[in-house]
C-alpha positions in Angstrom: -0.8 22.4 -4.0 -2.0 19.9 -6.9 -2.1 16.6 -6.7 -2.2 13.5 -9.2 -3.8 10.9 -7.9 -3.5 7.8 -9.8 -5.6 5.0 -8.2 -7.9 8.2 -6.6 -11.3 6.3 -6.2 -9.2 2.9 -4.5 -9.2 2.6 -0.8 -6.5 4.3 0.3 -6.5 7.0 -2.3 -10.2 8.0 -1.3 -9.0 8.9 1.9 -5.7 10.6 0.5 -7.9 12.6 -1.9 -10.3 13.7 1.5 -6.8 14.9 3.6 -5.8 16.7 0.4 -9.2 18.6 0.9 -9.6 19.0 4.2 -6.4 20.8 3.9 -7.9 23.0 0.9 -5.2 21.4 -1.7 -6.8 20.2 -4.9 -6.8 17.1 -6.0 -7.7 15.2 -9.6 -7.9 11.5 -10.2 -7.0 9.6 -12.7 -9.8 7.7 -14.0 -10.5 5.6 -17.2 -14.0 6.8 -18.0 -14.0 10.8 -16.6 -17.1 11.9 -17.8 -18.9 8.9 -16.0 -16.6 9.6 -12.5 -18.7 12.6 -11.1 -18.0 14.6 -8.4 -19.5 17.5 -6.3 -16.7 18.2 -3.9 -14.5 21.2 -4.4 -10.9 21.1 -4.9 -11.4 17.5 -7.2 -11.5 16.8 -10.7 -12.0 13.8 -12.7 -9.1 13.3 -15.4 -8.4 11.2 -18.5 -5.0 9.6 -18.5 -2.9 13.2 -19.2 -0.6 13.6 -21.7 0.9 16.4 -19.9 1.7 16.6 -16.2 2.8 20.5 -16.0 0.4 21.5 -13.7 1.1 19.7 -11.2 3.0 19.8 -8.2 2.8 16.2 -7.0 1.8 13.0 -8.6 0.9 9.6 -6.7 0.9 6.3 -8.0 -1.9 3.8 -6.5 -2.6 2.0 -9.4 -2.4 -1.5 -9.5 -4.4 -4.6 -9.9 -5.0 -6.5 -6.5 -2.3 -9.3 -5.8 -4.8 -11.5 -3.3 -8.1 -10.9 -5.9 -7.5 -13.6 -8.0 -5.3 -17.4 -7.7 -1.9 -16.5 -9.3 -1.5 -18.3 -12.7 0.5 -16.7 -15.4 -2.0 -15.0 -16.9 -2.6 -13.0 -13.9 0.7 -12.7 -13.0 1.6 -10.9 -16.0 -1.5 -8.4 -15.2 0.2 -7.8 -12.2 3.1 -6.7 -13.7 1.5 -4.7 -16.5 -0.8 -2.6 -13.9 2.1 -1.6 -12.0 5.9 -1.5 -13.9 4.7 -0.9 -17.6 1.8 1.8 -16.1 5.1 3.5 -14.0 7.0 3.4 -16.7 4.6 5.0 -19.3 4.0 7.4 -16.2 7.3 8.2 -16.2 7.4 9.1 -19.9 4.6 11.6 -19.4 6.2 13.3 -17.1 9.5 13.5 -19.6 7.6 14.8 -21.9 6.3 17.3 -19.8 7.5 21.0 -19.9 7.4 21.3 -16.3 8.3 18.1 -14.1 6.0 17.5 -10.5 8.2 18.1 -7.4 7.7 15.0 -6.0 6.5 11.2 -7.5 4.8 8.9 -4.3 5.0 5.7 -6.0 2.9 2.3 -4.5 5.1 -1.1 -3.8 5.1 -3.4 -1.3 6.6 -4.7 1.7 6.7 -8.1 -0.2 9.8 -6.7 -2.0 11.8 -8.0 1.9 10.2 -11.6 1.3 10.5 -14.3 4.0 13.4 -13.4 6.8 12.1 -14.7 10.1 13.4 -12.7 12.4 15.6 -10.0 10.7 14.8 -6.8 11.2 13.8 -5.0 7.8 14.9 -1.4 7.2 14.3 0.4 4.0 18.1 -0.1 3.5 17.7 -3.8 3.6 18.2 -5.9 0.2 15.2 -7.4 -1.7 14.7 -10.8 -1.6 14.0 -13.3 -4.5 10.9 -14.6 -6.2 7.8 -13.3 -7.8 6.5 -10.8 -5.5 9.9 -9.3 -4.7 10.8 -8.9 -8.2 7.5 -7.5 -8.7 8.6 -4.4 -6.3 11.8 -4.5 -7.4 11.0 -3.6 -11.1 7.9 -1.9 -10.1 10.5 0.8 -7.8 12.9 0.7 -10.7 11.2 2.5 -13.1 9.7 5.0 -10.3 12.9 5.8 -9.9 13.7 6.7 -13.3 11.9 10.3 -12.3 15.0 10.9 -10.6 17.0 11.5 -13.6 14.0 14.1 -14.7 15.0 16.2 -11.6 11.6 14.8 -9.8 12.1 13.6 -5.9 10.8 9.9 -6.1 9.4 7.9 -3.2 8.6 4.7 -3.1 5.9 3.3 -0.6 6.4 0.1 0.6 2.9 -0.5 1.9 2.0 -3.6 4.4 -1.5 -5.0 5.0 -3.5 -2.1 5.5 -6.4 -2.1 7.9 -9.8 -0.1 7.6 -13.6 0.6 7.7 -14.6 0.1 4.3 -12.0 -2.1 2.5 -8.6 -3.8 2.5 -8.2 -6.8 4.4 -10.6 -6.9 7.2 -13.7 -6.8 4.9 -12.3 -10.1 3.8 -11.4 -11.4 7.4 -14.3 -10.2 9.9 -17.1 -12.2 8.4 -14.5 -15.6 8.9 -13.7 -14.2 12.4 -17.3 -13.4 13.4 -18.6 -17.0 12.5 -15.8 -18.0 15.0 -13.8 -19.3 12.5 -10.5 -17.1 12.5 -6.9 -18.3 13.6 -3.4 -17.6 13.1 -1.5 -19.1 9.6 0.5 -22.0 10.0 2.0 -21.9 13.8 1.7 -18.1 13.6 5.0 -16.5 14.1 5.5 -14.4 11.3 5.9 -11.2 11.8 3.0 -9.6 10.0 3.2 -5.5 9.3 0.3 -3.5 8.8 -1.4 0.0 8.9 -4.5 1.8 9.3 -5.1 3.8 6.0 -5.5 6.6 7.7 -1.5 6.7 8.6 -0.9 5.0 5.1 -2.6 8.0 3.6 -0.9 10.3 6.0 2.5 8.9 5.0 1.6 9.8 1.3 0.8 13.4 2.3 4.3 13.3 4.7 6.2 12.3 1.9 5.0 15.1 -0.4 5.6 17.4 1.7 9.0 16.8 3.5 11.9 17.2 0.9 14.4 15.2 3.4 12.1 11.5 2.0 13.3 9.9 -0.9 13.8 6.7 -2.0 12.2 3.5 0.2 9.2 4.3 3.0 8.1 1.7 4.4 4.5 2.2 5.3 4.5 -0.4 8.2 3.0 0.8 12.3 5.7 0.7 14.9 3.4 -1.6 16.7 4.1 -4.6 14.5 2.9 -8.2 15.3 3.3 -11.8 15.1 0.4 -13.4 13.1 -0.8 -15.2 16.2 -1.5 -12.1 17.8 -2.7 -10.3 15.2 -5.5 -13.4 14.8 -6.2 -13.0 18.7 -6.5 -9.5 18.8 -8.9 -9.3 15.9 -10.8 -11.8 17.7 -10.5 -10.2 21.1 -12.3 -7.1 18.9 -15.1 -8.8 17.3 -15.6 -10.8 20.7 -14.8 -14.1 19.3 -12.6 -17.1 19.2 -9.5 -17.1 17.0 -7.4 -20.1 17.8 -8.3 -22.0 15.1 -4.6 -22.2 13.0 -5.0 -22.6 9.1 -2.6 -25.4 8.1 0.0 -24.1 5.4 -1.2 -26.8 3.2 -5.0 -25.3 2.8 -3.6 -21.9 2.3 -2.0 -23.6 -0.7 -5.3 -25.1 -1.9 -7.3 -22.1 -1.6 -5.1 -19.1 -2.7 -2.1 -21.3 -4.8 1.3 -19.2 -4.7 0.4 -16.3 -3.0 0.0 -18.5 0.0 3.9 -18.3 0.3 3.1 -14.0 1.0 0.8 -15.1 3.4 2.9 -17.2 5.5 6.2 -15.0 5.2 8.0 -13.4 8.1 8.4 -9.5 7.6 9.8 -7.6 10.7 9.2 -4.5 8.8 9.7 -0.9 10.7 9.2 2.3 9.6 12.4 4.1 9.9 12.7 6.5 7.6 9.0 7.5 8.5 9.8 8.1 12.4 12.9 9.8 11.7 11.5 12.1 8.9 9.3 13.2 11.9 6.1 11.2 11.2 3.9 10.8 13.8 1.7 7.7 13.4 -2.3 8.0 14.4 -2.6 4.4 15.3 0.4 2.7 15.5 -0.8 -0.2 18.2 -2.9 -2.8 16.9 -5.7 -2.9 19.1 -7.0 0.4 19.3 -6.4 0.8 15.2 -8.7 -2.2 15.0 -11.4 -0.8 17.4 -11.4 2.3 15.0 -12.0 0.3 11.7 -14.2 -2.0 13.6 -16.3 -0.6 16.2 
C-alpha cells in the first residue's frame, strides 16, 4: 500500500509513517519545502503539495495548526480554521480532480466537537455541541466528508489528548509536575480522554485497513479518567505530589478561551474502534504513562 501522509513529520504522523514501514508499506509526506525534508529510510518520500493523488491508495490528514500553542484571539482563531477546513477542503478538490480516487481518506478532528456534557456518555453517534471548538470539528468533518460523494471511504478521527515520549501534552506537563507543582483543573471531575500515540497511530492504520470504519472514530483509551486522577496518576509516575488544583479562574488568565476545553467534561469511548475489532496497546492510564515516561 501507499500512503499520503499529510502532517508526516508531526508527532503522531512520525510514528504512523514508522508502522507504515515496519510493515514494508510506503509512505510520502506532505511537506512545504521537499527538497530541504531529507530522508534515508526506504519506503518514504518527501512530497510537494500534489496536484494529483492517483497513486495512492490512502491519504491521511494530520495537518493542522496547534489549538493550545497560542492564547485564542481572532487572529488565531481564524488560522485555526484555515489549517484545517479550507486545507480539507482544497484536499478534497485534488482528489476530484484526480483520475483515480484513494480508497480510503483518515481525516484529523477532535474530541472537542462533544464539548462540555458532564456525565453523558459520548458515542460517535452523539450530537456536536456548540461553540468555537465544536464548530471547528464540525466544519472541519464536513468537508472530509465531501470525499464521500467521490466514491472515497472517509473517516474522521476524533482524537483526545494524546500522551507520549517525545511530544504532545506531557512535554508540557512533566516539567510542572516534577517541580511538584501539578494538580487537577478546577475540582477535577471532568472526564478527561486520552491516548498513547502509539494506539492513535494504530487506529489510523486500523481505519485504513478495515472497510467496515467510516464516518466518526473516536480515538479515546477505554481506560478513560477523571481529571483528578489523571493529575494523581501522572504524579504517582514521576514520584511527586499533584494535589495542587488550578483554580478555573487562572486557567482563564493564562490560556484565555481555550481554558473552557480545558475544564470540559468528555466521557468519550471508543466504540466504533472496539467493535471494528481494535485492540488497544495501552488502554489503562498508568502503565501508558510509565511507557512515555519511564
Amino acid at each position: 500500500m501507499h500512503a499520503l501522509v499529510f502532517g508526516g513529520t508531526g508527532f503522531v504522523g512520525g510514528i504512523l509513517v514508522n508502522l507504515l514501514c515496519a510493515r514494508n508499506d510506503r509512505a510520502t509526506i506532505v511537506t512545504r519545502n521537499p527538497e530541504t525534508a531529507r530522508t534515508a529510510r526506504a519506503g518514504v518520500a518527501m512530497s510537494a503539495w500534489p496536484e494529483d493523488v492517483s497513486k495512492y491508495d490512502a491519504v491521511v490528514n494530520l495537518a493542522g495548526a496547534s489549538v493550545s500553542a497560542k492564547r485564542w484571539n481572532e487572529a488565531y482563531k481564524r488560522e485555526l480554521v484555515t489549517s484545517r477546513v479550507d486545507y480539507t477542503k482544497r484536499l478534497v478538490e485534488t482528489i476530484a480532480k484526480s483520475h483515480t480516487k484513494p480508497r480510503v481518506l483518515v481525516n484529523a478532528s477532535a474530541v472537542g466537537y462533544y464539548g462540555d456534557r458532564g456525565e453523558e456518555l459520548l458515542t460517535e453517534t452523539s450530537a456536536p455541541a456548540n461553540g468555537f471548538l465544536a464548530d471547528l470539528c464540525v466544519a472541519w468533518e464536513r468537508e472530509a466528508l465531501e470525499a464521500e460523494k467521490l466514491g472515497v471511504r472517509v473517516v474522521n478521527l476524533r482524537i483526545g489528548i494524546v500522551l507520549g515520549r517525545h511530544g504532545g501534552a506531557l512535554q508540557k506537563m512533566v516539567p510542572i509536575w516534577k517541580l511538584g507543582l501539578g494538580g487537577p483543573f478546577g475540582a477535577g471531575g471532568m472526564w478527561l480522554p486520552w491516548i498513547h500515540v502509539n494506539d492513535c497511530a494504530g487506529l489510523i492504520l486500523h481505519a485504513i485497513d478495515s472497510e467496515s470504519v467510516r464516518g466518526a472514530l473516536n480515538a479515546a483509551a477505554p481506560g478513560i479518567v477523571r481529571n483528578k486522577e489523571f493529575a494523581r496518576t501522572l504524579g504517582k509516575v514521576v514520584s511527586r505530589p499533584a494535589f495542587l488544583p488550578v483554580p478555573p479562574l487562572a486557567l482563564r488568565l493564562a490560556v484565555g478561551e481555550f481554558a473552557a476545553q480545558l475544564l470540559a467534561s468528555e466521557k468519550v469511548v471508543p466504540q466504533v474502534a472496539l467493535q471494528s475489532g481494535y485492540r488497544f496497546q495501552w488502554p489503562e492510564l498508568e502503565p501508558a504513562l510509565k511507557n512515555c515516561l519511564l
